[in-house]
C-alpha positions as CSV (number, residue, x, y, z in Angstrom):
1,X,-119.2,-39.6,-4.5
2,X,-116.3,-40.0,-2.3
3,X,-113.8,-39.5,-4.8
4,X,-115.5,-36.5,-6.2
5,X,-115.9,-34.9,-2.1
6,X,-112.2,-35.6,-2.0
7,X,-111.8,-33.4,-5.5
8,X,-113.4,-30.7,-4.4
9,X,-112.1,-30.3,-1.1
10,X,-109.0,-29.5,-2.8
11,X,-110.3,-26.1,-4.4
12,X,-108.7,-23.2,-3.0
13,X,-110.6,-20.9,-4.4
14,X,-114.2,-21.9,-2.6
15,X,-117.7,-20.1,-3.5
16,X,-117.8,-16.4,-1.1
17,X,-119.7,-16.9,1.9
18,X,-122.6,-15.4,2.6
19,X,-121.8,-12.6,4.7
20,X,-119.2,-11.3,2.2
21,X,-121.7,-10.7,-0.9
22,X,-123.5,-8.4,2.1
23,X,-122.3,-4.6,2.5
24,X,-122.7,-3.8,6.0
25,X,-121.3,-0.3,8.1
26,X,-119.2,-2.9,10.0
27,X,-117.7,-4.4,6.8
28,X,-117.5,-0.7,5.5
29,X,-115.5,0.0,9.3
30,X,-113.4,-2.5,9.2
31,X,-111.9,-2.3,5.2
32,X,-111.0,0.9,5.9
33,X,-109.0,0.7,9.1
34,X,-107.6,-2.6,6.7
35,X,-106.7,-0.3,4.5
36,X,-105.2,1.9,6.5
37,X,-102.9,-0.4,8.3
38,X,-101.6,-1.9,4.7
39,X,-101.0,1.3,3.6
40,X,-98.7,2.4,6.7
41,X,-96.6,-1.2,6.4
42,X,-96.4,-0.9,2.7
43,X,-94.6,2.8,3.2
44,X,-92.6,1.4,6.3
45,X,-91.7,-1.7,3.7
46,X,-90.6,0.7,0.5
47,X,-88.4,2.7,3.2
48,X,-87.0,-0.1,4.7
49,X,-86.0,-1.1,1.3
50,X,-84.8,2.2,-0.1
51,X,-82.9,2.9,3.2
52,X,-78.9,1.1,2.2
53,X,-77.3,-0.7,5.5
54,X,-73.5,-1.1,6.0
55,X,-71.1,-4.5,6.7
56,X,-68.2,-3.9,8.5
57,X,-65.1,-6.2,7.3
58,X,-61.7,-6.4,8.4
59,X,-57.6,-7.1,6.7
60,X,-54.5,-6.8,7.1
61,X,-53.1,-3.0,6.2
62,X,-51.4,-3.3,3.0
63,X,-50.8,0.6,2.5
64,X,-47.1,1.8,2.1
65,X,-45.6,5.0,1.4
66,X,-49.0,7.4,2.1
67,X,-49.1,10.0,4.3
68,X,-51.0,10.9,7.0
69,X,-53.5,13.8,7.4
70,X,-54.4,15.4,10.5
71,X,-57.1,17.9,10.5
72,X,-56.8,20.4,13.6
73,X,-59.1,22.8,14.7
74,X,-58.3,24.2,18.5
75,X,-59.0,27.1,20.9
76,X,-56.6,28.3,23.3
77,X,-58.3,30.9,25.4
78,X,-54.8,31.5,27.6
79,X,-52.1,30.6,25.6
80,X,-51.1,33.9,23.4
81,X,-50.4,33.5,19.3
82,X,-47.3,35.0,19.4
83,X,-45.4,31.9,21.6
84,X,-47.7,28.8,20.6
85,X,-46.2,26.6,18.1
86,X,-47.2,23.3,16.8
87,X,-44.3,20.7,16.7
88,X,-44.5,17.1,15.6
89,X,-41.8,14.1,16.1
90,X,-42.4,10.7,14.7
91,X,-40.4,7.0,15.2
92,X,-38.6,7.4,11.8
93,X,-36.2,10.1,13.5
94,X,-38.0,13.6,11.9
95,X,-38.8,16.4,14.1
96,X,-40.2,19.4,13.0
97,X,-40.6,22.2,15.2
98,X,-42.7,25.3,14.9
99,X,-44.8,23.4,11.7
100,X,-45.5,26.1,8.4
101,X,-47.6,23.0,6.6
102,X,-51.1,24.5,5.8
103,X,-51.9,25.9,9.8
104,X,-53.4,28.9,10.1
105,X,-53.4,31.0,13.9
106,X,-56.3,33.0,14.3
107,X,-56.5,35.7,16.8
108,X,-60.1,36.1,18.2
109,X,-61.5,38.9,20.5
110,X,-63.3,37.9,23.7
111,X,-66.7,37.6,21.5
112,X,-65.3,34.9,18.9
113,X,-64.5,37.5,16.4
114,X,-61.3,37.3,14.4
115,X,-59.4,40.1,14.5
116,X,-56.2,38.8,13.2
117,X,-55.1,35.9,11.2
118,X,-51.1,34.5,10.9
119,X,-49.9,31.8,8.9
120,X,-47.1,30.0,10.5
121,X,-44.2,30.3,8.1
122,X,-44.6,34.0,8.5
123,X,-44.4,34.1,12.1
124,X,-41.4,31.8,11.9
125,X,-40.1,34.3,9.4
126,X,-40.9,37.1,11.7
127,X,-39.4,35.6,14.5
128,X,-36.0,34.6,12.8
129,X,-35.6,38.8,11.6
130,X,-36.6,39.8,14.8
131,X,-33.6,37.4,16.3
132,X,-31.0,38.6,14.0
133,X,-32.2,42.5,14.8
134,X,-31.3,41.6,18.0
135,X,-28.0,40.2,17.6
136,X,-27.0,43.2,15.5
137,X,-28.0,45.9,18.1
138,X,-26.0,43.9,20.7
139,X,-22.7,43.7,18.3
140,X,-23.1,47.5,17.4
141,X,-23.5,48.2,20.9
142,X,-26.1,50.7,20.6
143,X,-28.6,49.1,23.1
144,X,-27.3,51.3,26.3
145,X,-30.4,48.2,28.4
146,X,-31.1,44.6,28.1
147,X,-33.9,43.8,25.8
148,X,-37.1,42.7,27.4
149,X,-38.7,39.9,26.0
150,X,-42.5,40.1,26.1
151,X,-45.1,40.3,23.8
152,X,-48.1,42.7,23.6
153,X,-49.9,43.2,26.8
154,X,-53.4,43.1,24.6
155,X,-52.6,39.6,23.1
156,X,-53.3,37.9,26.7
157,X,-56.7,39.4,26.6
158,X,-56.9,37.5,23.1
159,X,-58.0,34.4,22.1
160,X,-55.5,31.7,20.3
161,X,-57.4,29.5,17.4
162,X,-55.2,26.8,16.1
163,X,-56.6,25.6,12.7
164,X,-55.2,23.4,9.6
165,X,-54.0,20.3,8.5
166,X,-50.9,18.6,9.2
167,X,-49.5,16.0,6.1
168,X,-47.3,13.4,8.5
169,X,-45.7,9.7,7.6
170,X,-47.8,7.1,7.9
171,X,-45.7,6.2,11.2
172,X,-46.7,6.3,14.8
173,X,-45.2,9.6,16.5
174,X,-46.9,12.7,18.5
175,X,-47.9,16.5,18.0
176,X,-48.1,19.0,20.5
177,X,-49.4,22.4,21.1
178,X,-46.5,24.2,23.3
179,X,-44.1,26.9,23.3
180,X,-41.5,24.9,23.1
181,X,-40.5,27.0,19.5
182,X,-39.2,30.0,21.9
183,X,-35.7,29.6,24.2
184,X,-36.4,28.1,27.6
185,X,-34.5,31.7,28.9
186,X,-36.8,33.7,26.6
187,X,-39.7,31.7,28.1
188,X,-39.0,31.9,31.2
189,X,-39.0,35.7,31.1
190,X,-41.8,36.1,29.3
191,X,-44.0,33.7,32.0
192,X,-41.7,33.6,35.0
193,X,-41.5,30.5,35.1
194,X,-44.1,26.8,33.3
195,X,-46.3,26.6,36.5
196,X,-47.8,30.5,34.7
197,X,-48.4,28.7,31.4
198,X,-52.1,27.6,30.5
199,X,-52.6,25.5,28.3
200,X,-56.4,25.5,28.8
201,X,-58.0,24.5,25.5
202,X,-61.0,23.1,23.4
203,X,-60.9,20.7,20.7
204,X,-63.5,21.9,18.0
205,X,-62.6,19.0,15.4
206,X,-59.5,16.4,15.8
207,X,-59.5,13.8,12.5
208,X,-57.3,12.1,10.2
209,X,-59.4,11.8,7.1
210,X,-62.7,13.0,6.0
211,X,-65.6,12.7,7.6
212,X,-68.4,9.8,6.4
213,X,-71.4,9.0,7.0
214,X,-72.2,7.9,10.5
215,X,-68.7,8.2,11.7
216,X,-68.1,9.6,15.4
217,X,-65.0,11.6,16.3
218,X,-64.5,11.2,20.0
219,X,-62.4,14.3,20.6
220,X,-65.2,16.5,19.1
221,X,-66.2,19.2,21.5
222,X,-64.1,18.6,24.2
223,X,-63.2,21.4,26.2
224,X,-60.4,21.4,29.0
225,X,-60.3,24.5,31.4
226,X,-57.5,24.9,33.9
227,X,-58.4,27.2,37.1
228,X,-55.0,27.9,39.3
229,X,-53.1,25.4,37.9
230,X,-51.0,24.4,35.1
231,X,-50.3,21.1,33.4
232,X,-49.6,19.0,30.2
233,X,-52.5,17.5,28.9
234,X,-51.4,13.6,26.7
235,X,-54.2,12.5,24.1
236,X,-53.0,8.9,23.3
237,X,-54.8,7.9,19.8
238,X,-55.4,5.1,18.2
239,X,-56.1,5.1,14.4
240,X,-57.9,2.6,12.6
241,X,-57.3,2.8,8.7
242,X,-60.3,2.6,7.2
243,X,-62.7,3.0,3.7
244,X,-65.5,3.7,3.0
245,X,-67.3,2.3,0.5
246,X,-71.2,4.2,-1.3
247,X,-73.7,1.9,-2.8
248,X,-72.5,4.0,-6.0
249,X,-69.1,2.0,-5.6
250,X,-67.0,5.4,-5.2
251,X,-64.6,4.7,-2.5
252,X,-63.3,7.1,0.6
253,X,-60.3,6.3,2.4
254,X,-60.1,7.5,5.6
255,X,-59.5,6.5,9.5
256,X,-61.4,6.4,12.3
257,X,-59.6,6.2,16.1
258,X,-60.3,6.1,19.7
259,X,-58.7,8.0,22.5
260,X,-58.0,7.8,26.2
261,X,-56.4,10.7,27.9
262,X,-54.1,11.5,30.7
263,X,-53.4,14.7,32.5
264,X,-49.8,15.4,34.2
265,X,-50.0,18.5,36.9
266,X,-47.0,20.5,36.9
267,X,-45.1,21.8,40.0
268,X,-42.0,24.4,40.1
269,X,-39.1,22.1,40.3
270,X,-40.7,20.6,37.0
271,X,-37.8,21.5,34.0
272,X,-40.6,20.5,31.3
273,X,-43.1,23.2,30.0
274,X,-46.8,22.5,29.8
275,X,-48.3,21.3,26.4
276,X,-51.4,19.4,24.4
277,X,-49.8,16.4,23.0
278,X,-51.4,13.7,21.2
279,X,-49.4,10.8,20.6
280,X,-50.8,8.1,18.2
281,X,-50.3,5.0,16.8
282,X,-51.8,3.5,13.8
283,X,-53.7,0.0,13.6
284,X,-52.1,-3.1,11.5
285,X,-56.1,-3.7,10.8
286,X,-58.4,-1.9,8.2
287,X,-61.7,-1.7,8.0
288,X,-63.9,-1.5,5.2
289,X,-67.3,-0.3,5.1
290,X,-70.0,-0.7,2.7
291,X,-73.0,0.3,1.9
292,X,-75.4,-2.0,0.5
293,X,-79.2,-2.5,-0.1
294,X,-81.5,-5.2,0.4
295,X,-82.7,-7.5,-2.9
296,X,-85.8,-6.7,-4.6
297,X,-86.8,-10.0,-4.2
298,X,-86.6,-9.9,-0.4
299,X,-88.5,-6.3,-0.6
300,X,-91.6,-8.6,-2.3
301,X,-91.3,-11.4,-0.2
302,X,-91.8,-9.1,2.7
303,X,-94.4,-7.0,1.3
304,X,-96.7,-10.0,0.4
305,X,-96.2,-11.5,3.5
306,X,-97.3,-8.1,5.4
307,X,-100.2,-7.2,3.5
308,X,-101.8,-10.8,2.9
309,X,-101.5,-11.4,6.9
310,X,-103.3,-7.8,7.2
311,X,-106.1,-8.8,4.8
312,X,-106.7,-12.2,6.3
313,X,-106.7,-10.8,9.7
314,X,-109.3,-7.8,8.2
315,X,-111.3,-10.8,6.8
316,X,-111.6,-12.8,10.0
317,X,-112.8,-9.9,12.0
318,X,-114.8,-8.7,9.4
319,X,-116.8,-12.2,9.4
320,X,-116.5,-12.2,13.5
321,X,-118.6,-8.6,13.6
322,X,-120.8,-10.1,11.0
323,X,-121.9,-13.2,13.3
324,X,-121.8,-11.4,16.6
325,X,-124.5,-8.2,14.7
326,X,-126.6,-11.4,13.4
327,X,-127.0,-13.3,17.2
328,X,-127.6,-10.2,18.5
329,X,-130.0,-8.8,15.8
330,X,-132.0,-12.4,15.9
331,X,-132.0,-12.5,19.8
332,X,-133.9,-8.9,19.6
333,X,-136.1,-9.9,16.9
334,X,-137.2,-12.8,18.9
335,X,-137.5,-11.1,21.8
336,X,-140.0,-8.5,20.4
337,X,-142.0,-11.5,18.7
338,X,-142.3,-13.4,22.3
């Protein structure tokens, strides 16, 4: 007999109690908020399995010989389109002036509207004919006055968008919004002098590379106003190369930076001219990114564990109501029978 007690107290599958052949309302209550509650973890457990997670790992840059893409997109709310240029200077000696690579100038009314549109080359063009116009009235001798350098009184009620992209070496160097493109005598008639120049301004998009998923470009939306004063803003960038790699295997290269910035007031003894520069640098370190998803046998693991725990827990209270509407029901029945 012992052996035989021993035997059967191995069975895991012992005969149903009592309570559980019964249907009851409080069995009825309590398999439906069971069922409830498996069916809201078995959705949060297919989503948490569907949803793809990303590990971040690090090397050495081995990239040679690419170039660099900046993508600008800028308002200058005092700064005329006729004298802003965008000029660019990195550590391998080249310094291009007055850039005519793929940026666009937009001239916008004081409601956002465009109302004009300039490509670069063709106001460097314009500029050049305008010069050597010049130079021939003044040989002929036909202008009887000086020429007055200005430009249209309505464009400094206009609006100055800056928009493009800008193909550099993969070097550290700078870029900056000036108007450094016109002659420091020709600039100094047409402002009377860099403490009149505002370079006021608002950075609608600043990247180098496209955008993926969850990436955060800090210089996004920033806006910097100048009231009464004048100044050269610096933007000091760092640039992280980086890729970006979808569960589907495709691969995005890209780079992703951080920024801290410095502002430099200028006074009238100054000889320099007020300008948005951003000087950056580029990291020896990549970063790759990838997207991955969790195993299928981790997504059952989980699941069995959350919905066996939730109809063991269903089957414990269920059995606890049982016994607790039994006392109760016996203590009234012999109650009444006293």
């Amino acid at each position: 007999m012992g052996l035989k007690q021993t035997i059967r107290s191995l069975d895991a599958f012992p005969r149903t109690e009592e309570h559980l052949l019964q249907k009851t309302q409080s069995g009825a209550l309590v398999s439906i908020v069971g069922l409830v509650i498996m069916a809201t973890l078995f959705t949060h457990e297919l989503t948490y399995y569907l949803t793809t997670y990303t590990v971040h790992e690090m090397s050495v840059d081995f990239k040679r010989g690419e170039t660099l893409p900046i993508h600008i997109n800028m308002t200058f709310p005092s700064l005329p389109c006729d004298v802003a240029s965008v000029d660019a200077i990195d550590l391998s000696g080249k310094h291009e002036v007055d850039l005519d690579t793929n940026i666009w100038k937009l001239r916008l009314n004081s409601h956002g509207h465009i109302i004009g549109t300039e490509y670069l080359s063709d106001l460097v063009e314009k500029q050049h004919t305008t010069r050597n116009h010049d130079d021939k009235e003044h040989h002929d001798g036909s202008a009887k006055k000086p020429h007055k350098f200005s430009f249209d009184k309505d464009a400094e009620n206009m609006i100055n968008k800056v928009y493009g992209v800008l193909d550099v070496q993969r070097v550290a160097g700078n870029f900056h919004i000036s108007v450094h493109a016109l002659n420091i005598y020709v600039a100094q008639m047409i402002f009377g002098g860099a403490t009149h120049v505002n370079v006021s301004h608002m950075i609608h998009d600043l990247s180098f590379g496209p955008k993926y998923p969850g990436l955060h470009n800090p210089l996004d939306d920033t806006v910097r106003i100048l009231h009464d004063t004048s100044g050269t803003f610096k933007y000091y960038v760092k640039i992280v190369p980086t890729e970006y790699r979808y569960i589907s295997k495709e691969v995005l290269p890209t780079n992703q930076f951080s920024v801290s910035e410095y502002f430099s007031p200028m006074n009238e003894f100054d000889r320099t001219w007020p300008a948005v520069y951003f000087l950056y640098d580029l990291s020896p370190i990549t970063v790759t990114i990838k997207e991955e998803r969790r195993s299928f046998l981790h997504f059952i693991t989980r699941l069995s564990a959350v919905l066996g725990g939730t109809f063991a827990l269903t089957g414990m209270l269920d059995r606890w109501m049982y016994r607790l509407i039994k006392a109760l029901t016996t203590t009234s029945a012999r109650g009444a029978f006293q």
